[in-house]
C-alpha positions as CSV (number, residue, x, y, z in Angstrom):
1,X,10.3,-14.4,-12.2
2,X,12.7,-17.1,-10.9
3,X,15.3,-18.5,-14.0
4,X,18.3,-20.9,-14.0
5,X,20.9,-20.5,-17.0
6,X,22.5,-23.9,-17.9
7,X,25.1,-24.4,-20.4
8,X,25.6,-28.1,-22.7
9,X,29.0,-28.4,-22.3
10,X,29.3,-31.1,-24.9
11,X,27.5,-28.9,-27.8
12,X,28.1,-25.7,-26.3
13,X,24.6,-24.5,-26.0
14,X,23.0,-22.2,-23.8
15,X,19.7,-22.8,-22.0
16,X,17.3,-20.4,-19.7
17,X,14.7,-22.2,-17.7
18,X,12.1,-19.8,-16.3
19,X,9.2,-20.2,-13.9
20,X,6.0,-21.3,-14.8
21,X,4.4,-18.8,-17.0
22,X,7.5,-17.4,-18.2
23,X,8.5,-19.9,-20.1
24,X,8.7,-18.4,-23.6
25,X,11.0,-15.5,-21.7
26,X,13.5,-18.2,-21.9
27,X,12.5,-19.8,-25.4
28,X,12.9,-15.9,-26.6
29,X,16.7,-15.6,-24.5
30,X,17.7,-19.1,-26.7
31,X,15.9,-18.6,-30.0
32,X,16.5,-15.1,-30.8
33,X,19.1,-13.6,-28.5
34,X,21.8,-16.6,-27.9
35,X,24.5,-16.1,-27.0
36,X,25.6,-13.2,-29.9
37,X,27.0,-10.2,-28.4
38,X,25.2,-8.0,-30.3
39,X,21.5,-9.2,-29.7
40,X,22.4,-8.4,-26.2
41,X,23.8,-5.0,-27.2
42,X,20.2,-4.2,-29.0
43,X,18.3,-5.4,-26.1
44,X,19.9,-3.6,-23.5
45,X,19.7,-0.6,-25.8
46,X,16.1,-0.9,-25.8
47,X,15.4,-1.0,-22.3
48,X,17.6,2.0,-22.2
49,X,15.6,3.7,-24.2
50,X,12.1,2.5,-22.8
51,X,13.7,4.1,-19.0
52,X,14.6,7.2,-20.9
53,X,10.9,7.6,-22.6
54,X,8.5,5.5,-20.3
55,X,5.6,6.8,-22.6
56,X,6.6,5.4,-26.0
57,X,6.2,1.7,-26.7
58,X,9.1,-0.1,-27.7
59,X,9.3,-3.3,-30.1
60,X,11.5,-5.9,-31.2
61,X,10.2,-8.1,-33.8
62,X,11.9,-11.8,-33.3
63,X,11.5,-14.6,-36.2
64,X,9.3,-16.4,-33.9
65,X,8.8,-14.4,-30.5
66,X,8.8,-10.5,-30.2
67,X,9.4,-8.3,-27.3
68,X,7.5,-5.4,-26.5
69,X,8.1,-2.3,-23.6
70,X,5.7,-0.2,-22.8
71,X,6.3,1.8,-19.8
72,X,7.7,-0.3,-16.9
73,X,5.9,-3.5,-18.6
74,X,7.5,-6.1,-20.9
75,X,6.4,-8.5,-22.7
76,X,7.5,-11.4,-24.8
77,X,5.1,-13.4,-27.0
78,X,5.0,-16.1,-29.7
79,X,4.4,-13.9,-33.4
80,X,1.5,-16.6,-33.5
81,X,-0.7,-14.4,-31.4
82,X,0.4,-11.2,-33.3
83,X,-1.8,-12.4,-36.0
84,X,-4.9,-12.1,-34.1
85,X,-6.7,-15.4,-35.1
86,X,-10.1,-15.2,-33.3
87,X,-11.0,-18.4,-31.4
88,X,-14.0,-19.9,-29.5
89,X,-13.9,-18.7,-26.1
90,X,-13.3,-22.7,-24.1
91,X,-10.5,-23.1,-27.4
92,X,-8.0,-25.5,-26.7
93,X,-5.7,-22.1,-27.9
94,X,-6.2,-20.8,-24.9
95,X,-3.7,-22.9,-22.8
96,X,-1.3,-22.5,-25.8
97,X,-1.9,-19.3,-25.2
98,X,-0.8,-19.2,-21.6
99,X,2.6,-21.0,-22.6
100,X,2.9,-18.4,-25.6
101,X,3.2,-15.1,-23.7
102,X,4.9,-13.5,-20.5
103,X,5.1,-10.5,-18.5
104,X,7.2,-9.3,-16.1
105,X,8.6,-6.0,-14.5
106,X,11.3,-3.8,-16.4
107,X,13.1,-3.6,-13.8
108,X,13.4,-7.5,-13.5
109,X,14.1,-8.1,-17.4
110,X,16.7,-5.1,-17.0
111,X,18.4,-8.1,-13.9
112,X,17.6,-10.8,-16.4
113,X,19.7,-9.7,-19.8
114,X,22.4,-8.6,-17.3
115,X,22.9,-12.0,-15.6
116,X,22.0,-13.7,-19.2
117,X,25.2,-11.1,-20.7
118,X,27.8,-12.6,-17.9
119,X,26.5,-16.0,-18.2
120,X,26.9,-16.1,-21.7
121,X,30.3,-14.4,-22.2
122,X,32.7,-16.9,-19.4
């Protein structure tokens, strides 16, 4: 998963652009993490705890995207698709769909709220 932070310096904003298909990771990074000390704090204290259990599932419910860790496997997704709503199988839903949820490695999310910590706190 390639990313590039960017920062507004006239509003003070902070932006994460991620590669094609992961680019709700960086909706999730500015909607529900920002730049706040500690939502980073709580999100590196669940990885910690997903690398010290690898069998339990971990969850972070978000207003409008969650992350999940199960095992060495994370994923972020819009709550829309927690729901469940069934939908014909040629749905135009499915390409929202595509947008609406990413996975990656651990290990690489682990990198990615590390870099997203230093970026945010200069």
């Amino acid at each position: 998963m390639d990313y590039e932070f960017k920062k507004n310096t006239l509003d003070g904003s902070y932006y994460c652009h991620c590669s094609m298909d992961h680019e709700i990771v960086g909706r999730w990074l500015q909607e529900e993490i920002g730049k706040q000390q500690e939502n980073i704090a709580q999100v590196t204290a669940l990885i910690d705890s997903a690398i010290a259990s690898p069998a339990k599932e971990f969850t972070l419910l978000g207003r409008e995207i969650s992350l999940m860790i199960c095992g060495d496997e994370v994923t972020v997704q819009d709550n829309a698709l927690l729901h469940g709503y069934e939908q014909d199988e040629d749905s135009e839903f499915e390409l929202y769909e595509c947008e609406s949820v990413a996975s990656c490695g651990l290990e690489d999310f682990q990198q990615l709220i590390a870099q997203w910590q230093l970026f945010v706190s200069r």
